[in-house]
C-alpha positions, 0 to 999 in steps of 0.5 A: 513945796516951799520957798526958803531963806537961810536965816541967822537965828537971832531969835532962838536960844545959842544952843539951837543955833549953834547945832542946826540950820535955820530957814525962813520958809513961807508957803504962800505968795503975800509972805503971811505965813512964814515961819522958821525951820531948824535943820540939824547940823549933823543931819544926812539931809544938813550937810548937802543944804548947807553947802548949797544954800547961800544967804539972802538967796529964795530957794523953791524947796520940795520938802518932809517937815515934821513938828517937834520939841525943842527948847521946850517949844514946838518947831518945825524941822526938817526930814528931808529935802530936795532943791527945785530952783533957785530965785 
């Protein structure tokens, strides 16, 4: 479980932005352990979160992330979701 944010992405290079979804997840209550999460556009899980989830809104999400490659460093993404509760 975690708590996401959407989140611009300004960080990240255009052509990752321009094809995923990108969260701001923290797993603890003190916001010490955030980090971004991508999620691919085109995904099953992509299209319904994309919808669902509005700006500058917590979700609590219970979710599969999984470590990958992309852009030639390590990023979390995500393999499923499902949404708890909104906060």
């Amino acid at each position: 479980m975690v708590v996401l944010k959407r989140n611009l992405g300004f960080s990240l290079p255009e052509s990752i932005r321009a094809s995923h979804h990108i969260f701001d997840i923290q797993c603890s209550g003190n916001s010490t352990d955030r980090t971004l999460v991508l999620l691919p556009e085109d995904s099953p899980t992509g299209l319904p979160f994309d919808s669902t989830l509005a700006r500058n809104d917590l979700y609590i999400v219970h979710t599969l992330l999984h470590w990958t490659q992309v852009d030639g460093g390590p990023t979390s993404t995500f393999l499923g979701g499902e949404l708890i509760a909104q906060e």
